[in-house]
C-alpha positions in Angstrom: 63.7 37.0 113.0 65.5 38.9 110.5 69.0 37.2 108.9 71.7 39.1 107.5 72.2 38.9 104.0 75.6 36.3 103.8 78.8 38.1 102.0 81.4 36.3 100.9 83.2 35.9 103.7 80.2 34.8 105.7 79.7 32.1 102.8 83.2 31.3 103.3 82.8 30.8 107.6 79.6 28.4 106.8 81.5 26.1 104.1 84.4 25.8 106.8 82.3 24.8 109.5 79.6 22.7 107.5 80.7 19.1 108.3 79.5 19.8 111.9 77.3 22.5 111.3 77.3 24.2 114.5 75.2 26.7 113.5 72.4 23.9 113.8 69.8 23.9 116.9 70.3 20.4 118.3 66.5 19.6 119.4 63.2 21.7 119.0 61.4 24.1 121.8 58.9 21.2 122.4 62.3 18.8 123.4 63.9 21.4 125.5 60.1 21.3 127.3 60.0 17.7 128.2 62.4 17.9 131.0 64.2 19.3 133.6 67.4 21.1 133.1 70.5 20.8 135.2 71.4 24.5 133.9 69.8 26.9 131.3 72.2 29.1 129.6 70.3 32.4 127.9 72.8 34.0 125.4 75.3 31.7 123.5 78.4 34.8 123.3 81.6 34.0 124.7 80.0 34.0 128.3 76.9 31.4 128.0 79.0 29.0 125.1 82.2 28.5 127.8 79.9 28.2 130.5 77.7 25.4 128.7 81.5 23.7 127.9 82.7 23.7 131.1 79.5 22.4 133.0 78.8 19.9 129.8 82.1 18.5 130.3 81.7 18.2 134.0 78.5 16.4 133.5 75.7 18.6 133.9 72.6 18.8 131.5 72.6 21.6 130.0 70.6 24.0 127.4 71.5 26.7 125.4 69.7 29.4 124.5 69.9 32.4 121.9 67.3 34.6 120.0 69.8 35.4 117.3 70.4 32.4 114.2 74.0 31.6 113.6 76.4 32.2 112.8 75.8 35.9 113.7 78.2 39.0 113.7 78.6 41.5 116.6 79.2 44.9 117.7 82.8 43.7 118.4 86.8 44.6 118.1 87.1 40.9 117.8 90.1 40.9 119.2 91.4 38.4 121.3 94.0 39.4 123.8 96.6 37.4 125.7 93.8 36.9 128.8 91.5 35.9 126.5 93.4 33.0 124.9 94.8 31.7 128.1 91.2 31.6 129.1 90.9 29.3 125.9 94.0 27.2 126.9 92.6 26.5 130.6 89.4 25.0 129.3 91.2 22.6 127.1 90.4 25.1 123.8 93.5 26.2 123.1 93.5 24.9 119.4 90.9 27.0 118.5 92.0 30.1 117.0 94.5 28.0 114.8 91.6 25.9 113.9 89.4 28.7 112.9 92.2 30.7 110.9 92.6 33.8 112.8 94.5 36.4 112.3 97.6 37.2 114.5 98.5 40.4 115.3 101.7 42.0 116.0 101.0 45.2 116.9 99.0 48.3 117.4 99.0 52.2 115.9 97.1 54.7 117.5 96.9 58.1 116.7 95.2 61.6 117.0 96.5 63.3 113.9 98.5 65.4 116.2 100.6 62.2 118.0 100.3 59.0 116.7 102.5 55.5 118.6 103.1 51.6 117.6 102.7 49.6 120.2 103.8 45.7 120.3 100.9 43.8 120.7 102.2 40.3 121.7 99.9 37.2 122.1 96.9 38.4 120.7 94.7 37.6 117.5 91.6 38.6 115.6 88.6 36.5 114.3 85.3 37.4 113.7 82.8 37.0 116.5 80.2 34.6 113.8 83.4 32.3 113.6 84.6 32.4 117.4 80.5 32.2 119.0 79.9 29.6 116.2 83.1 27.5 117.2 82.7 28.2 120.9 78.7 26.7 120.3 80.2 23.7 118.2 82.4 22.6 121.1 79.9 22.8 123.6 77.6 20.7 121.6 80.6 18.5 121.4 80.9 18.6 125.2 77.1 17.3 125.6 75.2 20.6 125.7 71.8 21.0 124.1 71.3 24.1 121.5 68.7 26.0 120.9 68.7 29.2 118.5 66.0 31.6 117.2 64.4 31.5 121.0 63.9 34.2 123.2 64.1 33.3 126.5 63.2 35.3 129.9 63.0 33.7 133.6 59.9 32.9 136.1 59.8 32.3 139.4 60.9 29.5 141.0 58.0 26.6 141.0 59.3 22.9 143.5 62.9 24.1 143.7 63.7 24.6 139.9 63.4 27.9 137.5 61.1 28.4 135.5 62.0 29.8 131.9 59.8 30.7 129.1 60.8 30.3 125.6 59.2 31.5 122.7 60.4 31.2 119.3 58.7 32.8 115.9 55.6 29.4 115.6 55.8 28.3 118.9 56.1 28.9 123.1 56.4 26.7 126.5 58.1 26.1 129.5 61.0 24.8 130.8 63.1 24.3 134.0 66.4 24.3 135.5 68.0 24.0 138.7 70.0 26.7 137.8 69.8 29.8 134.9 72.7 31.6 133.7 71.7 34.9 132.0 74.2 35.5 129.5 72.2 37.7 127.1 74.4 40.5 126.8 74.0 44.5 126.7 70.1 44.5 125.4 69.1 41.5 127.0 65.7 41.1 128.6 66.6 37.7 130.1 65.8 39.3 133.3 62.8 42.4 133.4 60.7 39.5 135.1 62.8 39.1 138.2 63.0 42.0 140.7 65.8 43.3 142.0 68.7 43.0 138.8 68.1 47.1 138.0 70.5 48.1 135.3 72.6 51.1 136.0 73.6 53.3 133.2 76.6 55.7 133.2 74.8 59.0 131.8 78.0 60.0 129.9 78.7 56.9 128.2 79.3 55.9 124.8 77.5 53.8 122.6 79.1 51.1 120.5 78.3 50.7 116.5 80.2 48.5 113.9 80.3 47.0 110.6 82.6 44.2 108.7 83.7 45.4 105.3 84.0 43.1 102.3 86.0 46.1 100.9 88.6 48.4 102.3 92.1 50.1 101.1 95.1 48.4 101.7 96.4 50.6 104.2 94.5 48.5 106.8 97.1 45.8 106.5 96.5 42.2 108.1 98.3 41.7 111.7 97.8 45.2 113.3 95.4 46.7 115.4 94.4 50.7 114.2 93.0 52.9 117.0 91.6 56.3 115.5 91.6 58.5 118.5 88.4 61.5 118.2 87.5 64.5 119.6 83.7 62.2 120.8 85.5 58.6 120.3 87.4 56.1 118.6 87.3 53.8 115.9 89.0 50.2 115.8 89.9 48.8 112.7 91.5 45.4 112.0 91.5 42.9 109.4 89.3 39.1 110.2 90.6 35.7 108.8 88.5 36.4 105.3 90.3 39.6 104.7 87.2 41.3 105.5 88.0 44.5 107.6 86.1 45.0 111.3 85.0 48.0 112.6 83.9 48.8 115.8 83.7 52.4 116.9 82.4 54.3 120.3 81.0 57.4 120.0 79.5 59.9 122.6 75.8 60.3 121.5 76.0 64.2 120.6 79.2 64.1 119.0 77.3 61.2 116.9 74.7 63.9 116.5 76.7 66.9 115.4 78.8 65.1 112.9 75.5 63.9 111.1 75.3 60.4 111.6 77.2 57.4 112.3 79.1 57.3 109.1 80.1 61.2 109.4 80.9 60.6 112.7 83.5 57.8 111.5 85.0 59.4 108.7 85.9 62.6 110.7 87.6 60.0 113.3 89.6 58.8 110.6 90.1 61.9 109.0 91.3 63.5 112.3 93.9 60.7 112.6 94.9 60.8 109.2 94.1 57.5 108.6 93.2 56.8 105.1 89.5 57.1 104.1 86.7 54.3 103.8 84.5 54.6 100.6 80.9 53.6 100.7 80.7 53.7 104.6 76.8 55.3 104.3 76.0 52.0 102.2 76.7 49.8 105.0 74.9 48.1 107.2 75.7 49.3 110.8 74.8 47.6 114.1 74.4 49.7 117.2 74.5 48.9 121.0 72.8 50.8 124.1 75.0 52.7 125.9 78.2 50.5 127.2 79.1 51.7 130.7 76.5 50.0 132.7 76.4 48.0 135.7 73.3 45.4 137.3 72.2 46.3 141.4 73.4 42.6 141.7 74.5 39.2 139.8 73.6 36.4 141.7 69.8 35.5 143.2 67.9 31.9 144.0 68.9 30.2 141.3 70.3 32.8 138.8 74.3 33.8 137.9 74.5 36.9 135.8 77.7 36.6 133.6 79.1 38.4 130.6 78.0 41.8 129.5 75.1 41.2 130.8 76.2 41.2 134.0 77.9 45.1 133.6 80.5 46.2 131.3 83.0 49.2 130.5 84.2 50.5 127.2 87.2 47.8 126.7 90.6 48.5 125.4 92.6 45.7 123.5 90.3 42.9 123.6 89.5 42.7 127.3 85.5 42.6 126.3 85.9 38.9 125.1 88.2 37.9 128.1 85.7 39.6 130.4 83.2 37.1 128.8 85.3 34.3 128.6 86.5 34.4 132.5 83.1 34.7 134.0 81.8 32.2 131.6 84.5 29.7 133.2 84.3 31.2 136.4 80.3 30.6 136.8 80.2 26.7 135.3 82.8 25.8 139.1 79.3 27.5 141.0 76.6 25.8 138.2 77.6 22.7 138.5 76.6 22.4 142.1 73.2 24.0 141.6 71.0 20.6 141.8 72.0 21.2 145.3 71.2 24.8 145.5 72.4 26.9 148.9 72.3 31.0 149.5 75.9 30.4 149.4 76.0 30.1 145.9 74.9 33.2 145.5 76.9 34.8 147.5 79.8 33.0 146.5 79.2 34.5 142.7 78.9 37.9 144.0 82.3 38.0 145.7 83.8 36.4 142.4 82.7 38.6 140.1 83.6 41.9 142.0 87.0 40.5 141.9 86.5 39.5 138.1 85.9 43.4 137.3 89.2 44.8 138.6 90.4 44.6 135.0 87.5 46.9 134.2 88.0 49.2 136.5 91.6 49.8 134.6 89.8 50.3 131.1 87.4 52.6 132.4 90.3 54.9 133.6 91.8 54.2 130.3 88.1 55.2 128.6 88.2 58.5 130.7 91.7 59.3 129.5 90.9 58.8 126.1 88.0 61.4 125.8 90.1 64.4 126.9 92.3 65.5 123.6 95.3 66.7 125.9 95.6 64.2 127.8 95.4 61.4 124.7 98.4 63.4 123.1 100.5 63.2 126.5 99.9 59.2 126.5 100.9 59.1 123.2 104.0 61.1 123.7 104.8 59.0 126.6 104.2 55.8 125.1 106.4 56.7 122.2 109.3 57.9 124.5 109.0 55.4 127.0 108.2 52.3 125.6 108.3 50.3 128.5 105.6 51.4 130.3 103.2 50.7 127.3 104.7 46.8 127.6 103.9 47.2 131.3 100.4 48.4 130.4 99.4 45.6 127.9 101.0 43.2 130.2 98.8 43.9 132.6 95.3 44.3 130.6 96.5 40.6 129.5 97.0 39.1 132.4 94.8 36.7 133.9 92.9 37.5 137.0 93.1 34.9 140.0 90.4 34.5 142.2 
């Protein structure tokens, strides 16, 4: 397994956090071997960490499990909207962003070059997603859960009424098992290519998600707002962490990513084209991809499996509503895990109806995603938004507004 080189900032996150050092696996493969699991969480992102909270506070044993060593950056906005944080506040984790330093922002300028808008951006915040997955892990190891990092992890069949899993980290493999597994392993994860039936869908004219955090970048990108460079093949999110470093996540179409050259061409037109202010040193960077985002699984529930997060299918998000996506099913799932030891059909089936009804907030971004790759229709919205500013409050409201199920 390959670990980032720390910046400062990451040095920074790790001295913070060191007195509890969630970053820490909290027992070895061979211990997560020598007994059976009340649930097994693959993928410790916002999803698989609030689930292993929620069902560690309610008493369940519970293991979690991620290939990646933290703390770990992501392909992220990391942004956290108003959804998001009341998703915090109802599992008792409210303090967390305060703890943790992040940033809160006050609003949000988007522009083409040709139109460009502020938008309030009330209740939100931004912090990094190695400090919020790290924190999210620490609590849930505070809660009772078991942590276990640098593992891969990919499910059996079920052997006397319990999952099998197999883990496999870089000196050593074996089995474990659990009444219940949650796959929670994101985009790329493999979590699943054992068990039939969980066929990933892609949308054929989808973007693809890249980013980078920069230890250096003008002042223009000033702390507390949200900038949205608006393309001709995507957009480009730029907003400053709690360290001052500045994240950027972009989404490009693949051929536009092509024709411009490259990822870092491709980003410097974006911001050109908005007449945002330029990034030096953006080919010396080291860039994280993602597969293509719009995708969405043939089902997420079986015996003895719930599919949450972006594993589970996702949609190019606007403001944030990635993480809340995460953090709702995450919280949603741990009311259905907990009763796994006594597993039922109904389960199943009970997640499936959840879910669909989790993902009518994505079926309002992926209009949104539409809308935004058609140049005449992005400087319409704009004009709009600037002359009739309560329709864009009416719009944020309701990409932050919690979903009841």
């Amino acid at each position: 397994m390959l670990a980032l080189p720390l910046s400062p900032g990451m040095a920074t996150f790790m001295t913070r956090t060191e007195t509890l050092d969630p970053c820490a696996a909290t027992l070895t493969l061979d211990g997560a071997c020598r007994r059976a699991w009340s649930v097994i969480i693959i993928g410790a992102g916002p999803a698989g960490a609030l689930a292993a909270h929620e069902l560690a506070r309610r008493g369940s044993g519970v293991l979690l499990v991620d290939k990646a060593p933290f703390p770990r950056d992501k392909v992220c906005g990391c942004c956290l909207n108003g959804a998001a944080l009341s998703q915090l506040s109802a599992c008792g984790l409210g303090d967390l962003v305060e703890v943790e330093r992040a940033v809160r922002l006050k609003d949000m300028l988007l522009s083409d070059g040709h139109v460009s808008t502020t938008l309030g951006f009330p209740n939100s915040v931004a912090l990094s997603r190695a400090t919020l997955d790290a924190a999210l892990v620490q609590r849930a190891i505070v809660a009772g859960a078991q942590f276990l990092s640098e593992t891969a992890a990919e499910i059996g069949p079920v052997e006397n009424g319990l999952r099998r899993v197999a883990l496999q980290s870089e000196m050593k493999s074996g089995l474990a098992y659990a009444s219940v597994v949650i796959a929670a392993d994101g985009l790329a994860g493999s979590a699943l290519k054992s068990v039939g039936g969980f066929e990933c869908r892609l949308n054929a004219h989808s973007h693809f998600g890249v980013g980078a955090i920069l230890d250096e970048a003008p002042a223009f990108y000033a702390p507390g707002r949200l900038y949205m460079a608006l393309g001709p093949g995507g957009y480009v999110g730029l907003v400053r962490l709690e360290d001052g470093r500045l994240d950027l996540a972009a989404a490009f179409a693949p051929a536009f990513t092509k024709s411009a050259g490259g990822i870092p061409s491709a980003i410097e037109r974006t911001l050109q084209d908005a007449h945002f202010e330029a990034i030096a040193n953006l080919r010396a960077q080291h860039w994280r991809g993602t597969p293509l985002l719009t995708r969405s699984l043939t089902r997420v529930a079986g015996e003895r499996i719930f599919v949450v997060g972006d594993a589970a299918g996702y949609v190019e998000p606007i403001t944030g509503e990635g993480i809340a996506w995460a953090l709702r099913s995450g919280a949603r799932v741990a009311a259905l895990a907990v009763a796994g030891d006594k597993w039922t059909p109904a389960l199943s089936i009970e997640w499936t109806r959840v879910y669909a009804q989790l993902r009518t907030k994505q079926r309002t971004c992926a209009v949104l995603a539409q809308l935004l790759r058609r140049r005449g229709c992005v400087r319409v919205a704009l004009s709009v938004l600037n002359h009739f500013p309560l329709f864009a409050r009416l719009v944020l409201r309701s990409l932050n507004a919690p979903v009841a199920v």
